[in-house]
N, C-alpha and C positions, 0 to 999 in steps of 0.2 A: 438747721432747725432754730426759729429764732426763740430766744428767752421770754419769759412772761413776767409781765413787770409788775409790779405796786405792791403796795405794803404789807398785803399774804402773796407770797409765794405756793404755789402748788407745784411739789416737787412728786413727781408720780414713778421714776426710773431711775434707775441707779445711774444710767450714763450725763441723765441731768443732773445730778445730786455732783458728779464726778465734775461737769463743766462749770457749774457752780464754786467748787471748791477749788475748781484750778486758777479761779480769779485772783485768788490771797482773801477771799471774806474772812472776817471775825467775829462775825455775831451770826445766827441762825435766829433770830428773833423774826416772829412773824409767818418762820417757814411751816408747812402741811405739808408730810413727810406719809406715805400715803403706799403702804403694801411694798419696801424696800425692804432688798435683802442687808441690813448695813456690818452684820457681821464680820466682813472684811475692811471695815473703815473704823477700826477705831483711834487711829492716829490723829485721822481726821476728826469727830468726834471730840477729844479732848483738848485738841487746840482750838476750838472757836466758844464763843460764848451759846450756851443751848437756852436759857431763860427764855420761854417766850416761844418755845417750836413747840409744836406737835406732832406725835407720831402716834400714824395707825396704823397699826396690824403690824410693823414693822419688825424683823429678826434682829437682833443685838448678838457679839461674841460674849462670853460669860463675863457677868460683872459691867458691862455698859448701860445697861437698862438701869441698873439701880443707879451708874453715876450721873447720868442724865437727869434723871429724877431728881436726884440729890443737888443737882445743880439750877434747876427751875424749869425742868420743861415738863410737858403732859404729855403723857403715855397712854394710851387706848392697848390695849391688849387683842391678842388675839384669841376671837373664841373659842373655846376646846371642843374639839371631835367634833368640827362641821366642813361638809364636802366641799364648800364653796370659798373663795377666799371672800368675805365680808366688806374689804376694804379695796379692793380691785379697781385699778385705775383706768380701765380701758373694758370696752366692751366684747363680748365674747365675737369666737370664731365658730362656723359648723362646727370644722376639725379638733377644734378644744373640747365643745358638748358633745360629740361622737368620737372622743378618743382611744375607745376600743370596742372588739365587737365579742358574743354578742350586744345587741344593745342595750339588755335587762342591764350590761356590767359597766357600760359606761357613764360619764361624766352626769349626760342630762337624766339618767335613769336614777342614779343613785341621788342626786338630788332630789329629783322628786318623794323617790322609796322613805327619805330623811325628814322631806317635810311635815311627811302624815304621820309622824309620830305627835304625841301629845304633847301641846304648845306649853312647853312651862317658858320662863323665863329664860331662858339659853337661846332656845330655839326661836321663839321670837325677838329677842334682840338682833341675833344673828341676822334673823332675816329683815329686819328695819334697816340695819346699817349697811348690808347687802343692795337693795332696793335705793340706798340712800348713795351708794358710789354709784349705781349706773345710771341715777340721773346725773349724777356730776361728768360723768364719762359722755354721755349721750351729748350733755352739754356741749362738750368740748367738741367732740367729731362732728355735730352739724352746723358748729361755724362756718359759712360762706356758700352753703349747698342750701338750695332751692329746692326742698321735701314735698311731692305731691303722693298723698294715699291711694291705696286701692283696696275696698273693705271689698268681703264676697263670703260665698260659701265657704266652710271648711271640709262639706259633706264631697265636691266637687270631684270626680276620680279623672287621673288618667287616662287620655287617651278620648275622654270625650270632647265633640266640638266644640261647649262651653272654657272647659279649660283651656285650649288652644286659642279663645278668642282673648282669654286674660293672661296668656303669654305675648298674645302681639300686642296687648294697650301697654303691659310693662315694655316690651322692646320700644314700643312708641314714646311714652313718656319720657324716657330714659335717654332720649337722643337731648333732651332740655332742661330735662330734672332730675332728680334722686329719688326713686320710687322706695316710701313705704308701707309695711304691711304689718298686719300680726304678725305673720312668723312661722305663721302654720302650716297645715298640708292644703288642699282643696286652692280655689282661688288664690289664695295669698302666695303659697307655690307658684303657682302658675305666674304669678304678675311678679315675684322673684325671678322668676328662670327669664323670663323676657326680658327684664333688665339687665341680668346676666349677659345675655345675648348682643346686647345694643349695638356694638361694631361687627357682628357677623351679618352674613347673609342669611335670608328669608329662607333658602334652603337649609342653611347649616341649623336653624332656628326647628326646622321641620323633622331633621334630622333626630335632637334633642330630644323632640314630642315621640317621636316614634319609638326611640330605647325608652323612654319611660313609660312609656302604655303598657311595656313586658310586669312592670311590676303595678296596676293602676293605683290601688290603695296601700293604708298604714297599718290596715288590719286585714288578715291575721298574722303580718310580720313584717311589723317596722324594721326591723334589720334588712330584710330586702328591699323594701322602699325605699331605706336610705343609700342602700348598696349603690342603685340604679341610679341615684343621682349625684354620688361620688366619681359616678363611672362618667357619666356626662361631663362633671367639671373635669375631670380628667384630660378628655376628649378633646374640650373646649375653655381650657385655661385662660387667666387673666381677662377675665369678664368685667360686666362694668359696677361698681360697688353700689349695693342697694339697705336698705336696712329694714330689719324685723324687730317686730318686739312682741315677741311672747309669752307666757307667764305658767310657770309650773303649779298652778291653780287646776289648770288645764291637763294632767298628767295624761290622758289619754290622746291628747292632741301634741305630736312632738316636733321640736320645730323645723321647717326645712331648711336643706341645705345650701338654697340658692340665694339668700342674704348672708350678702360680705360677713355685714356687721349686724350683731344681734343682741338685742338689747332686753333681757329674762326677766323678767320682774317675780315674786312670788306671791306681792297682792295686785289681785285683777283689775280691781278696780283703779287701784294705780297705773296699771300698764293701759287700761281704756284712755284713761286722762291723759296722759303723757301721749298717744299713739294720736289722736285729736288734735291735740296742741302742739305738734311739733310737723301737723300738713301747713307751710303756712302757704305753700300755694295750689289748696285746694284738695278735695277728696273725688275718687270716682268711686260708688256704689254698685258695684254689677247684684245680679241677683240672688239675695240670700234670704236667710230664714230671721229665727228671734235675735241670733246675735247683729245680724249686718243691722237689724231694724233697729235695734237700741243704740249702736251706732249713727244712724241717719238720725236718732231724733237727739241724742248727745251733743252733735257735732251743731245738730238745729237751733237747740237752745242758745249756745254758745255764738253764732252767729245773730237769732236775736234779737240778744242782748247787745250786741257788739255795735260800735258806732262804725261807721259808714266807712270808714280808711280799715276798718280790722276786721271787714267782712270775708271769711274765702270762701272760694268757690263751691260746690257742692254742684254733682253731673250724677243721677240716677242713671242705670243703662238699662232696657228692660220694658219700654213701654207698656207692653201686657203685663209683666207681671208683676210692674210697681202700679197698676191702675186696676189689677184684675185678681191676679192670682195672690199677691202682699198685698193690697192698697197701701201703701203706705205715700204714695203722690197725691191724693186729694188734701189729706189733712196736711201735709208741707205746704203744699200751696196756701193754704187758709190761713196756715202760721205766717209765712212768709209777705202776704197780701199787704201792699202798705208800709213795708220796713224798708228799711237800708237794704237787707240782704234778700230782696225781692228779683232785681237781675241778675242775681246770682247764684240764683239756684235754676238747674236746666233739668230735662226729660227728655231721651233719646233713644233710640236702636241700635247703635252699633259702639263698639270701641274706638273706630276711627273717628266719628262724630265726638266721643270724649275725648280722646284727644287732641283733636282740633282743638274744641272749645278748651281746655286745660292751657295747650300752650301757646293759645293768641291775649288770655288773660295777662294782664299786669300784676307785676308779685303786690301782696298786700302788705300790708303798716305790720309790722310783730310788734305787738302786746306786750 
């Protein structure tokens, strides 16, 4: 694992903090010290200079916290009685947000149960600095991977055609990109689990679809929704890593199991922004309602605006029902008429046709 260099240091795990110290350093100036346990370090600790670090959310053995302080470094504390680590260096797992069942008891449940208390000042700091590590985190894990979206329904069940077709665009994409999604159930599942998929066979893929149709929806028990697709990854271990981002804004929409990596937010709005900005090679739209549409016009603007190297792609799927049943194709088109990001926006019928077109495009200029 190689070190990260320049004048902040982001030090996120105790085994880097450990490789770190094992150089003979003497000053910690400049370091971001970020959710360690440092309790057992304080040998270390008092032999280096601390002026100049910062620590968040970080555990100290009794009496280190104040000597640090005392010596010049800044301290962020950890917030009291909240479910979430605030300062969390790395983005979540299923298996972290589903860490016990039922699922009213788990990880993603009692988060949410905590948010809807009344916002005083605790609770919204909490969740600012929250929302404020997984973008650092996200940052970090989508260094060098090539992120193409796939917005869609979240109403989408199980077992029906539709979602089967947004499992094979994720297994497709996923052969050349890193597909991602909300985070959700409906579509955004389905284009998780295909990704999941990516080095199996078309049957093993079919296979998948088939145990999960046993349980179609999240209602009236997410606990066996999520069962069913525990039972899959199971089944079909070491899949290929995809990312979610979904936001407990949303408590009734919980997130699925088939992005690796999942990146929670608890303002919406935030996780819209971020989920936009971080396709840079391109979105496919399959067919949804009000959310997928403030999506298409989101991602619309943003392209735009956008000068001609920073335009991405955007691939409706849906002919009738981006023309018929949503119109949301005519008015794209009028927007887009004349700008930069005019070949770049398609209308198609099938998943393979967006896939095609997603990965014969060239990656675009990041912004």
């Amino acid at each position: 694992m190689h070190k990260r260099r320049g004048r902040v240091v982001e030090v996120e795990t105790l085994e880097e903090f450990d490789r770190r110290m094992s150089g003979g350093v003497t000053s910690m100036t400049g370091w971001h010290l970020q959710s360690i346990d440092l309790s057992g370090r304080s040998d270390e600790l008092h032999r280096v200079r601390v002026a100049g670090a910062l620590f968040l959310g970080c555990t100290f053995a009794p009496g280190d916290e104040d000597d640090v302080r005392t010596r010049g470094a800044i301290v962020f504390p950890v917030v009291p009685d909240v479910p979430v680590d605030t300062y969390r260096g790395t983005l979540y797992s299923p298996a972290e947000l589903y860490d016990t069942t039922p699922y009213d008891a788990c990880l993603d449940a009692r988060v949410y149960a905590w948010s809807k208390q009344p916002p005083d000042l605790d609770v919204t700091l909490a969740q600012a600095l929250h929302d404020h590590a997984i973008d650092n985190a996200l940052g970090s894990w989508r260094t060098g991977r090539r992120l193409v979206g796939v917005m869609g329904g979240h109403a989408l069940q199980r077992g029906q055609p539709a979602y089967a077709d947004a499992a094979n665009l994720g297994q497709l994409l996923a052969a050349d990109c890193t597909v991602a999604t909300g985070g959700g159930p409906g579509a955004m599942e389905a284009a998780n689990l295909g990704a999941w998929m990516a080095k199996r066979t078309t049957d093993d893929l079919q296979s998948a679809l088939t145990k999960l149709a046993e349980a179609p929806g999240f209602r009236p028990d997410i606990g066996e929704w999520a069962a069913a697709a525990f039972d899959v990854l199971e089944e079909f271990p070491d899949g290929t890593s995809s990312l979610g981002i979904p936001t407990w804004h949303y408590g009734h929409e919980p997130p699925n199991a088939f992005a690796s990596s999942i990146a929670k937010y608890f303002r919406n709005a935030t996780r819209e922004a971020i989920l936009l900005q971080v396709c840079d090679a391109g979105i496919v739209f399959l067919p949804g309602a009000g959310g997928t549409v403030q999506e298409i016009f989101q991602d619309a603007c943003e392209n735009y605006y956008a000068d001609e190297s920073s335009v991405a792609p955007m691939v409706l799927v849906g002919v009738e029902h981006w023309t018929r049943t949503v119109p949301a194709w005519p008015l794209l088109g009028s927007l887009a008429a004349g700008r930069p990001m005019e070949p770049h926006v398609h209308l198609v019928d099938t998943v393979e046709e967006a896939a095609e077109l997603v990965l014969r495009l060239p990656p675009t200029v990041d912004s």
